[in-house]
C-alpha positions as CSV (number, residue, x, y, z in Angstrom):
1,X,175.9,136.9,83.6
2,X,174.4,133.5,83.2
3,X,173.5,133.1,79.9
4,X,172.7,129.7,79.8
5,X,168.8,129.2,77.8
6,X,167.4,125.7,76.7
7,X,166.6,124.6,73.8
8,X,162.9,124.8,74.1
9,X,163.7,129.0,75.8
10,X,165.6,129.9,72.6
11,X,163.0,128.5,70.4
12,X,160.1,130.4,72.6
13,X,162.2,133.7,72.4
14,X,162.3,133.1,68.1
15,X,158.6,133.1,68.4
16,X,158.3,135.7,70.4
17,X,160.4,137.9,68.0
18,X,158.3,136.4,64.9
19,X,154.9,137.8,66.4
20,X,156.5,141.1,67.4
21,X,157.5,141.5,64.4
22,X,153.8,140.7,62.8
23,X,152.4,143.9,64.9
24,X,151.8,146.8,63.0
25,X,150.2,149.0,65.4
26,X,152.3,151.2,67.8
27,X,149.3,150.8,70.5
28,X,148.5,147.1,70.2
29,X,152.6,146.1,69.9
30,X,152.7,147.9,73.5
31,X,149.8,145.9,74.8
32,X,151.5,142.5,73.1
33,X,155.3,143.1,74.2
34,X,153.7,142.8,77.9
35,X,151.7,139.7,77.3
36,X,153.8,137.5,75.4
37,X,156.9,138.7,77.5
38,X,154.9,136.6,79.9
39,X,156.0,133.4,78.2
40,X,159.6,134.2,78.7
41,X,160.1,136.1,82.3
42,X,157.4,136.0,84.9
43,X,155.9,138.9,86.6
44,X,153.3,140.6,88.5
45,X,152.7,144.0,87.2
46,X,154.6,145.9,83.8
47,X,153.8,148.8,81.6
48,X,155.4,149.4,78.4
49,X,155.4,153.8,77.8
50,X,156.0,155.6,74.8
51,X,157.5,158.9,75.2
52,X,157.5,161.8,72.8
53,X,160.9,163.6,71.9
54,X,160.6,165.8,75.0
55,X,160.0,162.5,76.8
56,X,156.7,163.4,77.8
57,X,154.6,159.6,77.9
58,X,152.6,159.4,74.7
59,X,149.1,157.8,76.6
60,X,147.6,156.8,73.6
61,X,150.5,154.8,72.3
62,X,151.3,153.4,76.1
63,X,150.1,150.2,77.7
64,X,150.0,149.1,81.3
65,X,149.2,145.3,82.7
66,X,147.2,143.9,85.8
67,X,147.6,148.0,87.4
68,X,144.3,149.7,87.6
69,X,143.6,153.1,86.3
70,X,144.0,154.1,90.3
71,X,147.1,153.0,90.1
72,X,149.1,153.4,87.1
73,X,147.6,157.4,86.9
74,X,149.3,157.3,90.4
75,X,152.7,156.2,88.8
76,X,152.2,158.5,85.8
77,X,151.3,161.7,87.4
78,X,153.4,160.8,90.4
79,X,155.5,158.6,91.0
80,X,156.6,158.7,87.0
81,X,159.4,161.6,88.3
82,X,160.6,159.7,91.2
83,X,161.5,156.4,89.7
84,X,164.9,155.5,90.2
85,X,165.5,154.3,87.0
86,X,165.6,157.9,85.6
87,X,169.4,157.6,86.9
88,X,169.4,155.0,83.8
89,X,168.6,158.2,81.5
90,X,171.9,160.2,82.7
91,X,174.2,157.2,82.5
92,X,173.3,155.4,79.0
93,X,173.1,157.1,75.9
94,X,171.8,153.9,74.1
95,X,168.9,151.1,74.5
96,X,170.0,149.3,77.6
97,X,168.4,146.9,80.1
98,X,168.1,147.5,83.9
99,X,167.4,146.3,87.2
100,X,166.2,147.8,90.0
101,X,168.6,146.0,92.7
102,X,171.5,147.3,90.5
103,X,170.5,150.9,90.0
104,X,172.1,151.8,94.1
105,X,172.6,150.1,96.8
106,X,170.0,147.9,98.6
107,X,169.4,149.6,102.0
108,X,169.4,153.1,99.9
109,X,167.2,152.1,97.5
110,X,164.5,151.1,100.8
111,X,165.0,154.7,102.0
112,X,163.4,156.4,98.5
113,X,160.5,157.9,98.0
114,X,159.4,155.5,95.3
115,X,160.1,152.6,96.9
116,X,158.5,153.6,99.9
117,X,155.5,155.2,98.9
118,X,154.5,153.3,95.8
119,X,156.4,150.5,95.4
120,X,156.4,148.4,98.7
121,X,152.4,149.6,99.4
122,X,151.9,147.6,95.5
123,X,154.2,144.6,96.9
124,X,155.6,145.0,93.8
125,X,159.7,145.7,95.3
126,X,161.5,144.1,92.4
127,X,161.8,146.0,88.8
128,X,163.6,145.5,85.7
129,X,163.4,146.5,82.2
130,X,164.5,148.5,79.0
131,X,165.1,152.1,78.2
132,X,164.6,152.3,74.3
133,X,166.6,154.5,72.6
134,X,167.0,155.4,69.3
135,X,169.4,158.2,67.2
136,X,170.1,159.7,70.7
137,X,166.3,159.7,71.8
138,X,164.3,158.1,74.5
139,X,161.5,156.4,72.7
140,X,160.0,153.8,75.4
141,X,160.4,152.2,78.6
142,X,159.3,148.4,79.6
143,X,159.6,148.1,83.3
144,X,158.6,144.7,85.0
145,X,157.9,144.7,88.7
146,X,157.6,141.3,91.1
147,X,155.8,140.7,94.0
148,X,157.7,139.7,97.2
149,X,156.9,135.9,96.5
150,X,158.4,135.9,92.9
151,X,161.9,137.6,94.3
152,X,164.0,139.5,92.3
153,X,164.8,138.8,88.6
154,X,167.8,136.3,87.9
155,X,170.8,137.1,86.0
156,X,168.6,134.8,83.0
157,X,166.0,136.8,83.1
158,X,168.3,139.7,82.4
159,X,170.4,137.8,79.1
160,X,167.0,137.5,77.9
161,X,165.7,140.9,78.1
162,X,169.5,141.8,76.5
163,X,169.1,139.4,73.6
164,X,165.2,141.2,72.8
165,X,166.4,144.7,73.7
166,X,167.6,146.0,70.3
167,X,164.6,144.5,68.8
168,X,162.4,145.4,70.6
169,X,163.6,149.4,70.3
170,X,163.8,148.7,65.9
171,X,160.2,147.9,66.2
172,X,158.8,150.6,68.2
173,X,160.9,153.3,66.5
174,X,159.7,152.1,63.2
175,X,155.9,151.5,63.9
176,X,156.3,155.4,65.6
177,X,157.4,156.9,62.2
178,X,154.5,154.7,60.8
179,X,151.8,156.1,62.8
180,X,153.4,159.7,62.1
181,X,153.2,159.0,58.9
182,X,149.5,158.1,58.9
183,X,148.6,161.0,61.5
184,X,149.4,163.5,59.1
185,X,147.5,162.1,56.3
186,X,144.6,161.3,59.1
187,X,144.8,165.0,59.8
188,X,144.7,166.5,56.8
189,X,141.3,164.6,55.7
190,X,140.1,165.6,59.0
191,X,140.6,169.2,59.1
192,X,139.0,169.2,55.4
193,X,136.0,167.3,57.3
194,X,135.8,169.7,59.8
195,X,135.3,173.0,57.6
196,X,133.5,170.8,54.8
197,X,130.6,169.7,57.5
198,X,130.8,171.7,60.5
199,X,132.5,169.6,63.0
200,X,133.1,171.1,66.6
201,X,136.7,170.1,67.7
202,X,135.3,167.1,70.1
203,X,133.3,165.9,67.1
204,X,136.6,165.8,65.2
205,X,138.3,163.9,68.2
206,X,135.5,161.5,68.0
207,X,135.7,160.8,64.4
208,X,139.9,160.3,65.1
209,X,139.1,157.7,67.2
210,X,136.3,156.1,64.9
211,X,139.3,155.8,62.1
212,X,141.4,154.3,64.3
213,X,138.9,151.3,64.2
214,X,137.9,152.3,67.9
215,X,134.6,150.7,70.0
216,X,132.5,153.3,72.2
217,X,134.1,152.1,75.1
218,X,137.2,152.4,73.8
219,X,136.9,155.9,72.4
220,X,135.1,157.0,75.9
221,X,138.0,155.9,77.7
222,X,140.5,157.5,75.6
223,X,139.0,160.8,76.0
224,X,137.8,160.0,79.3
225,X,133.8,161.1,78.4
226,X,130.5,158.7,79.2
227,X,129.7,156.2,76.9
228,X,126.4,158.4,76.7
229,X,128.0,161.5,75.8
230,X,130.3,159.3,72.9
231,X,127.0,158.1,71.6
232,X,125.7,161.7,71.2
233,X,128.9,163.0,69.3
234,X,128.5,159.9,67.0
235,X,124.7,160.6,66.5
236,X,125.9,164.7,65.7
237,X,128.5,162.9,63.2
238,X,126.3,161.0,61.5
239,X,123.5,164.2,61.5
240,X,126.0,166.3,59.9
241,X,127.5,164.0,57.7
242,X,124.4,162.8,56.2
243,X,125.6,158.9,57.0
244,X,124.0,156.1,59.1
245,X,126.9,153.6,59.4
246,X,130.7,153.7,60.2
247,X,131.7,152.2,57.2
248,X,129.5,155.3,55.6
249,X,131.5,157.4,57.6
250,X,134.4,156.3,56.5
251,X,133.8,156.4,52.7
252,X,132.8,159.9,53.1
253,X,136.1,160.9,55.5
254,X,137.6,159.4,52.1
255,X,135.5,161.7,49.7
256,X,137.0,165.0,52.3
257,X,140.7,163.5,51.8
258,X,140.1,163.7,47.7
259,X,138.5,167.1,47.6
């Protein structure tokens, strides 16, 4: 494998690593890996998923870039299953990097499902990426697809996602036991929210997203609602827990933790 980086490649991959390593949110590192991966290895389309110890994809934790929601709920309710590069899964029991052209054979590969349906309909034919692992898990998966014009991804493009791969599956593993962490404690003030004011269960998924320092928009996408519909929870909220501000909301969410 060529492994041959200038200068000016191996300095870009140090700050690369250096703002990874300043993330310290399991939702915004997903969203960052894919953009600043940009600066090292260019491609068309990417998604970096989380998945939960039965490998189910963790949504909230996952992030996809330059697919549309038509398109990335195809390849998660879909096409998810049918990716070759579950044979990755049965042959590795550590983090290790991929590439689609060297998962089987060319002219097999052409004949598949996947490839036919989803990816050459995308013009997105090449892939490559990194199954994270950790203690014997599958935690995450960053898969890179190229359109016909960029070609397939070089042997350098490969050393480099090598050289980031154990990285890369240190950070997520540790900002995942980070956000556990602060889900329980989340949880536990909000279940003493909800019998302390009278919270419905979409109320108390509302005021889950408000903590996490969401937007409206952001929140109605999340639980996939109206912006309308968000506004009239908050409004409840605020009703029932006699504030008028989010940072009012907040202090009191902090008065049902100490009680």
């Amino acid at each position: 494998m060529d492994n041959t980086l200038k200068e000016t490649e191996w300095i870009t991959i140090n700050k690369v690593l250096l703002e990874m390593y300043d993330i310290h949110n399991a939702e915004l590192f997903t969203n960052r890996v894919l953009r600043i991966f940009r600066m090292l290895i260019p491609y068309s389309k990417g998604y970096f998923i989380v998945l939960d110890r039965t490998g189910t994809i963790q949504r909230e934790y996952s992030s996809f870039l330059e697919m549309d929601e038509k398109t990335y709920l195809k390849y998660v309710n879909i096409y998810y299953d049918k990716d070759y590069l579950k044979y990755v899964f049965d042959i590795s029991n550590h983090t290790v990097t991929y590439r689609d052209t060297d998962i089987m054979e060319e002219s097999i590969r052409k004949k598949t499902e996947f490839y036919r349906e989803f990816l050459k309909p995308n013009n997105i034919p090449y892939g490559a990426g990194i199954l994270l692992r950790r203690k014997g898990e599958d935690i995450g998966i960053v898969n890179f697809f190229r359109n016909s014009m960029l070609g397939d991804f070089s042997n350098k493009d490969m050393f480099i996602l090598d050289v980031l791969k154990e990285h890369l599956a240190h950070m997520l593993y540790a900002l995942l036991a980070q956000e556990k962490k602060g889900e329980s404690s989340r949880n536990s003030s909000l279940d003493k929210a909800v019998i302390r004011y009278g919270l419905s269960d979409r109320e108390r998924e509302v005021i889950s997203c408000i903590m996490e320092g969401m937007s409206n928009a952001e929140i109605s996408d999340r639980m996939s609602i109206s912006i309308s519909t968000v506004k009239k929870h908050v409004y409840h909220i605020f009703t029932k827990m006699k504030v008028n501000t989010r940072t009012q909301l907040r202090a009191a969410m902090d008065k049902a933790e100490l009680l």
